[in-house]
ROZA-712523 format. One record per residue (C-alpha): x, y, z; residue number from 0. Coordinates in steps of 0.2 Angstrom, whole numbers. Last residue first. Example, Ala and Ser with C-alpha at 12.3 -4.5 7.8 and 13.67 -1.06 7.14 Angstrom:
// ROZA-712523
X / Y / Z / resi
68 / -5 / 36 / 1
62 / -22 / 39 / 0
//
This chain:
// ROZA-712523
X / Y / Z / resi
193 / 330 / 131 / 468
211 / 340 / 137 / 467
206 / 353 / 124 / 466
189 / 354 / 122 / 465
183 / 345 / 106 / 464
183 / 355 / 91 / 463
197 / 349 / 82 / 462
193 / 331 / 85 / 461
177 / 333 / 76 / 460
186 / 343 / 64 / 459
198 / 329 / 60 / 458
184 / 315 / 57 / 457
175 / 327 / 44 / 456
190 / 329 / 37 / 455
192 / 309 / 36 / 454
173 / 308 / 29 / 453
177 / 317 / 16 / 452
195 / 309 / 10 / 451
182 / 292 / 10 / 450
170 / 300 / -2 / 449
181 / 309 / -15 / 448
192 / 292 / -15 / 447
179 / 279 / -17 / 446
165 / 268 / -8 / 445
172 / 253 / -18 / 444
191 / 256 / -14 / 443
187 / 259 / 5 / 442
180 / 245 / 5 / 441
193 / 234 / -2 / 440
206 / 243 / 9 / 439
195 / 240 / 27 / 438
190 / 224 / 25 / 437
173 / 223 / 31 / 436
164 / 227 / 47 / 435
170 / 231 / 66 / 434
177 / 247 / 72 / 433
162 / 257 / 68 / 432
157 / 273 / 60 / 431
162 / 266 / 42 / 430
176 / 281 / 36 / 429
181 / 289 / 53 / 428
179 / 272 / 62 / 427
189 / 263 / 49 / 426
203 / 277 / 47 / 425
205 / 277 / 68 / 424
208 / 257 / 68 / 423
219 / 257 / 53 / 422
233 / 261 / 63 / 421
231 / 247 / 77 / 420
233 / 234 / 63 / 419
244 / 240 / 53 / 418
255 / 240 / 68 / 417
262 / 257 / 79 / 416
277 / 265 / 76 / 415
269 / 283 / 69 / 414
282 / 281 / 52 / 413
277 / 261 / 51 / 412
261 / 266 / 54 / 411
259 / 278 / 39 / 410
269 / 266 / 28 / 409
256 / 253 / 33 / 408
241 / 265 / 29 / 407
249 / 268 / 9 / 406
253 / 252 / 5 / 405
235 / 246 / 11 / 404
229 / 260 / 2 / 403
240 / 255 / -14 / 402
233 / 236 / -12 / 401
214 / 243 / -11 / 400
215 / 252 / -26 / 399
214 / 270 / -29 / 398
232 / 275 / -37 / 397
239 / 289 / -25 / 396
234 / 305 / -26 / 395
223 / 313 / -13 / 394
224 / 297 / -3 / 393
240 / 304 / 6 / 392
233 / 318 / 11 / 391
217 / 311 / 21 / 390
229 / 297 / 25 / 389
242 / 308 / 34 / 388
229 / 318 / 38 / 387
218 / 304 / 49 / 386
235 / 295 / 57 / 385
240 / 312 / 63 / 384
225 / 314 / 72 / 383
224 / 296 / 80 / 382
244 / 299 / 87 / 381
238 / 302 / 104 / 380
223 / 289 / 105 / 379
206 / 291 / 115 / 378
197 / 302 / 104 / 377
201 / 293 / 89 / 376
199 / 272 / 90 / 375
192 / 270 / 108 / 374
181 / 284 / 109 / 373
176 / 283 / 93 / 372
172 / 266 / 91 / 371
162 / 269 / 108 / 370
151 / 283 / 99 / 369
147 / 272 / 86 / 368
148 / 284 / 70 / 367
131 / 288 / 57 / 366
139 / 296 / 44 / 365
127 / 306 / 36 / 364
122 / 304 / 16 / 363
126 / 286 / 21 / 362
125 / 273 / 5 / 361
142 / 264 / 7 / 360
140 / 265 / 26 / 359
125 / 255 / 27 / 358
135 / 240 / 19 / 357
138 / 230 / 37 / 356
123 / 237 / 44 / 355
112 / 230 / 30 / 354
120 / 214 / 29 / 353
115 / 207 / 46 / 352
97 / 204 / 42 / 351
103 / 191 / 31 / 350
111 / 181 / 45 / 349
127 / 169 / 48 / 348
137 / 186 / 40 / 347
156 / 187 / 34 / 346
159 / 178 / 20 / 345
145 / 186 / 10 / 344
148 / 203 / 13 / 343
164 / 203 / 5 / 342
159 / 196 / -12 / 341
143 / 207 / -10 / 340
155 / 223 / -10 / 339
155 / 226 / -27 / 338
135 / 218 / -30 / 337
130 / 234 / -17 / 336
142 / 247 / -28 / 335
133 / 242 / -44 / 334
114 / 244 / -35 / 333
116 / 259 / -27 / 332
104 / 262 / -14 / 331
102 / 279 / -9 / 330
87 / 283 / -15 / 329
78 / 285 / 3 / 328
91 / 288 / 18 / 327
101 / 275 / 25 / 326
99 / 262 / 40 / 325
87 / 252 / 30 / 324
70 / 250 / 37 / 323
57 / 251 / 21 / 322
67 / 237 / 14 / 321
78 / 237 / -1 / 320
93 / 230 / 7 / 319
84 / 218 / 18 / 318
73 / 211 / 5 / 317
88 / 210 / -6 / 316
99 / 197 / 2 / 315
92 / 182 / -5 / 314
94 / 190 / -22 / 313
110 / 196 / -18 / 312
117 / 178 / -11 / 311
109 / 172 / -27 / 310
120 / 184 / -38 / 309
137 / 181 / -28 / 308
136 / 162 / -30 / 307
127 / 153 / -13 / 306
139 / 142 / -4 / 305
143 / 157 / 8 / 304
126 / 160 / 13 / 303
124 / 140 / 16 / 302
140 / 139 / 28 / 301
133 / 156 / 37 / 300
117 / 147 / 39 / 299
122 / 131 / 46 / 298
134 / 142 / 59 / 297
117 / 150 / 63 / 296
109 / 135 / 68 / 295
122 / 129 / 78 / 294
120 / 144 / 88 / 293
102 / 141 / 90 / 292
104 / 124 / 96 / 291
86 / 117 / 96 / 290
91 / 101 / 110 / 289
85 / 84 / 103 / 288
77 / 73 / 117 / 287
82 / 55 / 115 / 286
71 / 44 / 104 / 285
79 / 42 / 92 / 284
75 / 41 / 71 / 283
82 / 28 / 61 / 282
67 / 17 / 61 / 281
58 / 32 / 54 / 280
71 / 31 / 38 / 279
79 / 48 / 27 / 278
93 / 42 / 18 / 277
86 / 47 / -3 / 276
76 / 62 / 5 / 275
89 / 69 / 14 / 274
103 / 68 / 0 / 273
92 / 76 / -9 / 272
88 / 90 / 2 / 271
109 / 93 / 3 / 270
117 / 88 / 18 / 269
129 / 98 / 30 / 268
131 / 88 / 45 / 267
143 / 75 / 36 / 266
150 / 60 / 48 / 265
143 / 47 / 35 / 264
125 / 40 / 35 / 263
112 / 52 / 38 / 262
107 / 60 / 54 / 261
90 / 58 / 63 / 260
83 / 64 / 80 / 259
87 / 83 / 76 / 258
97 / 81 / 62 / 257
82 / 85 / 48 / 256
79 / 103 / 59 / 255
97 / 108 / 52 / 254
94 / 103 / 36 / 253
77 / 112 / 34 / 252
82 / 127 / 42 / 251
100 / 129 / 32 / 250
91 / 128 / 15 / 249
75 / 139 / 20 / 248
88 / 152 / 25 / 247
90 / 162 / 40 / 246
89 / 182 / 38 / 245
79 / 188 / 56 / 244
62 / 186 / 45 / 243
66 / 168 / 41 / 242
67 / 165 / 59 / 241
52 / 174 / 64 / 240
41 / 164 / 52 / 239
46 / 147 / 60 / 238
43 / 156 / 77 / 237
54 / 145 / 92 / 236
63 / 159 / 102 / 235
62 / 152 / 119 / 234
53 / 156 / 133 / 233
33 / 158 / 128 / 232
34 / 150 / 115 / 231
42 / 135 / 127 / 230
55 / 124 / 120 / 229
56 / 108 / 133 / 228
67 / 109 / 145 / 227
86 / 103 / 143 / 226
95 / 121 / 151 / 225
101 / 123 / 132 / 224
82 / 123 / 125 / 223
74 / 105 / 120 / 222
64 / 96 / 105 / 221
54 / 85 / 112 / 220
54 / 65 / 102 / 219
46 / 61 / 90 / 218
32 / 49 / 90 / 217
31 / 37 / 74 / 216
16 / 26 / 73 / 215
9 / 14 / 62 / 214
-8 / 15 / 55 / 213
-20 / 1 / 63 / 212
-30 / -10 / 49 / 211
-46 / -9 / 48 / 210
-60 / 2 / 57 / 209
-71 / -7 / 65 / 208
-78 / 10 / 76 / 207
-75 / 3 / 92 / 206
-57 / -3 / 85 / 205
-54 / 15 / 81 / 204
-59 / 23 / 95 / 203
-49 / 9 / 105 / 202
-33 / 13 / 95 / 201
-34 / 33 / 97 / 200
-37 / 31 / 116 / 199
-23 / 20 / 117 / 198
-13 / 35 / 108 / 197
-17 / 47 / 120 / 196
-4 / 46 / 131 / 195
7 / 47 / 114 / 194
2 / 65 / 111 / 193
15 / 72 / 116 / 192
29 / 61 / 109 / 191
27 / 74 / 95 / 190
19 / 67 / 79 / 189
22 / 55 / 64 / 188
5 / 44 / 58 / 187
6 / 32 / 47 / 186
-7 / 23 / 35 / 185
-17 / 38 / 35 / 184
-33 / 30 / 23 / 183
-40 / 50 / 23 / 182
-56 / 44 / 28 / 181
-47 / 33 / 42 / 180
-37 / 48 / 49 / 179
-53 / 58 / 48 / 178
-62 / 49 / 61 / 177
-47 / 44 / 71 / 176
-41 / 61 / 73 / 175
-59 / 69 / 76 / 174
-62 / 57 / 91 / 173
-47 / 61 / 97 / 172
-48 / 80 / 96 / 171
-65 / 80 / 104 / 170
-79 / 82 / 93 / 169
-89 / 97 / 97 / 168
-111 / 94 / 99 / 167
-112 / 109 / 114 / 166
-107 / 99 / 128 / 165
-91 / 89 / 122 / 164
-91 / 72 / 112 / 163
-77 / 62 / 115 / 162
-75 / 62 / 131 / 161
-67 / 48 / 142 / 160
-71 / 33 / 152 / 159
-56 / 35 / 164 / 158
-38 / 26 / 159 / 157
-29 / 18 / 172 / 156
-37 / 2 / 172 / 155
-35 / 2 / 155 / 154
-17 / -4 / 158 / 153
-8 / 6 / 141 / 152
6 / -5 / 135 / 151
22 / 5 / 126 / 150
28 / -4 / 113 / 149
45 / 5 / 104 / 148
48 / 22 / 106 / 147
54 / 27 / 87 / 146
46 / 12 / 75 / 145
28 / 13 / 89 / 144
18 / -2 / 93 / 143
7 / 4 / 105 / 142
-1 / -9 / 118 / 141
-19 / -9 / 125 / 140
-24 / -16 / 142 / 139
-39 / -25 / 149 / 138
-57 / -21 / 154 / 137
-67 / -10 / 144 / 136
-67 / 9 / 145 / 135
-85 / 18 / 137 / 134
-83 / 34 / 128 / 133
-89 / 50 / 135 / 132
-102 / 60 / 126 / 131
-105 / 76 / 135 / 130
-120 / 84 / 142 / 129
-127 / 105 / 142 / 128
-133 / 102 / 124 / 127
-144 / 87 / 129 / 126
-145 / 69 / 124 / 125
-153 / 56 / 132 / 124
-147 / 50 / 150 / 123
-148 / 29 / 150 / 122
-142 / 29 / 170 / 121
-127 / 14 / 167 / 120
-113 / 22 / 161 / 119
-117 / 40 / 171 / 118
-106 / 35 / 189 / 117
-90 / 30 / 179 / 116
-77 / 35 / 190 / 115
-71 / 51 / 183 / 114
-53 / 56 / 189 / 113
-48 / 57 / 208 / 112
-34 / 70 / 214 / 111
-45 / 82 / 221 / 110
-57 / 71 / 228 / 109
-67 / 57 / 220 / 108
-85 / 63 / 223 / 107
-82 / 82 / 223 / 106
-70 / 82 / 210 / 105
-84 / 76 / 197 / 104
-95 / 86 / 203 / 103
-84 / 100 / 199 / 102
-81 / 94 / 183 / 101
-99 / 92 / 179 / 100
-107 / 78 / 177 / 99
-120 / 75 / 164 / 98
-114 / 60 / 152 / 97
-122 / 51 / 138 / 96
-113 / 36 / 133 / 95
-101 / 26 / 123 / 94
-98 / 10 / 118 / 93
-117 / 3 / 119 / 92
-119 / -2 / 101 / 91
-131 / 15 / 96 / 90
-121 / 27 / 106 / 89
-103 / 19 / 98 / 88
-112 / 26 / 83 / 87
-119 / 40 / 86 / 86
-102 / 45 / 91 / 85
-96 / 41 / 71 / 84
-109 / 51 / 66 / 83
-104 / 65 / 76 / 82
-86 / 64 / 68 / 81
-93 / 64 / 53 / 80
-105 / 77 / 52 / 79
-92 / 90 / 62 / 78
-80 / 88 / 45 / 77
-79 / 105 / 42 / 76
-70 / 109 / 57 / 75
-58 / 99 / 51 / 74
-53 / 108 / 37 / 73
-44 / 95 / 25 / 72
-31 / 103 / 14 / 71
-35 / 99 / -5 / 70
-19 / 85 / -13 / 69
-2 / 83 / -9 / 68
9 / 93 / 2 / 67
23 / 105 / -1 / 66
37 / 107 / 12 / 65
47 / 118 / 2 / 64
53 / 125 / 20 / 63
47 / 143 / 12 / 62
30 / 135 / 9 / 61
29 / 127 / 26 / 60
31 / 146 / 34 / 59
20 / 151 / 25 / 58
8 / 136 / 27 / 57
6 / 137 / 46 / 56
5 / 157 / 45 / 55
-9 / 155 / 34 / 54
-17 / 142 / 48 / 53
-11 / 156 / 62 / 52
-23 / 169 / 53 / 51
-36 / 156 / 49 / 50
-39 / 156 / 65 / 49
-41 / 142 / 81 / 48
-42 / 147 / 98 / 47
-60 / 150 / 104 / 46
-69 / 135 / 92 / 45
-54 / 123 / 94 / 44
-59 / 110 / 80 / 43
-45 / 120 / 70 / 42
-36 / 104 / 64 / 41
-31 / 108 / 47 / 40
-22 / 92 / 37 / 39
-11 / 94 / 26 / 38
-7 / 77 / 18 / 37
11 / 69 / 10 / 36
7 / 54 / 1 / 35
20 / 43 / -4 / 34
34 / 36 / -16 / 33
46 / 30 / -1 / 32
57 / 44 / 1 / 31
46 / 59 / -1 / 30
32 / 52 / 10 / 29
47 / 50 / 23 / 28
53 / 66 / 21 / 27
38 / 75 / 23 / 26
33 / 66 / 36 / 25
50 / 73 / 44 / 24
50 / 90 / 38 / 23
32 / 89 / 46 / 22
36 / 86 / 64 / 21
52 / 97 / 62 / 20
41 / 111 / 57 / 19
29 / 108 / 71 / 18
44 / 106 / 83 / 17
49 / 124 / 78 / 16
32 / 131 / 80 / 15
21 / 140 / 68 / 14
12 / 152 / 77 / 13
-4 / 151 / 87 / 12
-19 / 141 / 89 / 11
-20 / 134 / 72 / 10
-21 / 116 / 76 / 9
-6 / 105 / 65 / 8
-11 / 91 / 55 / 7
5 / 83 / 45 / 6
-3 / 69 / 36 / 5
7 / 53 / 29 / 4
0 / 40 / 17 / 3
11 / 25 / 12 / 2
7 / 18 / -3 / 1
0 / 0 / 0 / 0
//
């Protein structure tokens, strides 16, 4: 039989890290062995679901290239079934009509006690203000699971539980099995979550006569550096927010593949076919997989560079084009951003870091870290000099970046300090900052008029500080 996967997330709220790792690996799967990859839209949650969070759900599966097969199932749209499948565990005795309340319920078996049963046997009818709870035989039921292993469920520990709430809602069980088996799931791949519920999900299914049992594949938790599981409200775990901050599609996918699975070899850095040819369930482990966001980055920053100079421009250009660049309207210049792309790109893990790093190629008003200056100019005895020198110096010489290098080296050699250390009070005068690209190639590509500029501008800063300051 082909295999028939479905990724069903509940819109409630953003698309989450371990949700995308969830799919990428039914995904996977589907992909490697010739089947069906399902989306499945689980917003049975009247109060919580939205359509907002279900478009942010297939955004951000989109940009992962996680594309699934066939219409998306709503399941809210599918309340028919799910009720009909209640009517009929009422009809053959599996399931009954149930009035108490939790409060009731607490009040006869304590504050730790579950339900104990007391409506299986009174006939109730229906009525808006009951539920439907299904009916726990004797006996125990075992999950056969390719990552966990069996795990055997005592039904004495499970309560008759609900599957139709007050008000007509299928519960999210009841609604799983329902539409699993009309969309023939053959296997089902979730968060270790939802393994408690699993024996649930086989008795349903076995109450209803449905065939064969899918298998199952529960993942393991995904976990921050302290080893808890990844909170939203914590930890940094937006799909969406992570592709805003610059990271690519590439280095997310193969980064979230490796967490509970690897390929064959020692090699981290695998290319999407290479995933889908090794990718097996049995393969996956059950350990907890810790979401190293540091990791992450270096991924990124290995896939920015192995892009050629025109893709990492295109991938770049959101940022440099955007309505918050650090530089005025129309100053973007296209020929002197694809100049310094070459040196961009070996030096950012983010996209969202190339605008700062090229911003002061396009300044109409140098923008300069006060801290750089402090340290680099204001602070240093010999900083002027080192400015004019240059500033004259650059007035004639050849304007390539091995010249200036020349140039600066001979000005440090005369001041005795290292190339190094001279260049320091030229960067900050000409970028604003002590940190960014190479200085020479830079200072090539922004040009001579520009840079002798911006070293005046440095030398009457300095002049008009109080003497002593």
């Amino acid at each position: 039989m082909q295999p028939r996967v479905r990724f069903s997330p509940s819109p409630t709220g953003p698309f989450h890290v371990g949700g995308a790792r969830t799919a990428l690996f039914g995904w996977l799967f589907a992909r490697n062995t010739g089947g069906v990859f399902l989306l499945r839209n689980e917003d049975t949650d009247p109060v919580r679901s939205s359509d907002h969070w279900m478009e942010g759900i297939m955004d951000g599966m989109r940009w992962l290239g996680l594309d699934w097969d066939g219409e998306i199932v709503r399941q809210s749209e599918r309340r028919d079934a799910h009720l009909a499948a209640a009517r009929q565990m009422l009809d053959e005795g599996k399931a009954y009509w149930c009035d108490c309340t939790a409060d009731v319920i607490a009040a006869r078996k304590g504050p730790s006690g579950g339900y104990d049963g007391f409506c299986r046997d009174r006939g109730l009818k229906a009525a808006d203000d009951r539920v439907i709870r299904f009916r726990v035989d004797e006996g125990a039921t075992t999950v056969r699971d390719v990552v966990r292993g069996d795990a055997t469920f005592d039904h004495a520990t499970i309560d008759d539980f609900v599957i139709v709430r007050r008000g007509g809602g299928a519960m999210f069980v009841l609604a799983n099995v329902v539409d699993d088996e009309f969309q023939a799931i053959t296997h089902v791949i979730r968060g270790e979550e939802h393994l408690p519920t699993t024996p649930k999900y086989l008795m349903l299914r076995r109450a209803l006569g449905y065939g064969e049992d899918p298998v199952f594949a529960h993942l393991s938790l995904l976990v921050n550096e302290r080893r808890q599981k990844l909170s939203k409200r914590r930890d940094k775990v937006a799909v969406l927010e992570f592709r805003d901050e610059g990271y690519t599609a590439d280095a997310m996918r193969n980064y979230l593949a490796l967490l509970g699975w690897s390929p064959p070899g020692d090699e981290e850095i695998v290319s999407l076919e290479t995933l889908v040819r090794e990718f097996r369930l049995e393969n996956v482990t059950r350990a907890a997989a810790f979401f190293d966001i540091r990791k992450l980055q270096h991924f990124n920053g290995h896939y920015l560079r192995e892009m050629t100079p025109d893709a990492f421009a295109a991938a770049a250009r959101p940022w440099v084009e955007g309505d918050a660049v650090p530089w005025p309207d129309g100053a973007f210049d296209e020929g002197a951003f694809m100049a310094l792309v070459p040196l961009v790109q070996t030096r950012v893990q983010l996209l969202s870091e190339v605008p700062q790093l090229v911003a002061f190629l396009f300044a109409d008003l140098l923008e300069i870290d006060e801290k750089s200056w402090e340290k680099a100019i204001a602070g240093s005895d010999w900083s002027s000099e080192a400015l004019a020198d240059a500033a004259e110096a650059f007035a004639e010489l050849p304007w390539e970046a091995e010249r200036l290098k020349e140039t600066v080296t001979g000005i440090g050699d005369r001041l005795g300090v290292s190339l190094r250390k001279v260049q320091a009070p030229i960067r900050v005068a000409v970028t604003g900052s002590t940190v960014g690209l190479p200085l020479f190639e830079s200072l090539e590509i922004l040009g001579r008029d520009a840079t002798r500029a911006r070293l005046h501008d440095a030398l009457a800063r300095l002049a008009a500080l109080p003497r002593g300051a």
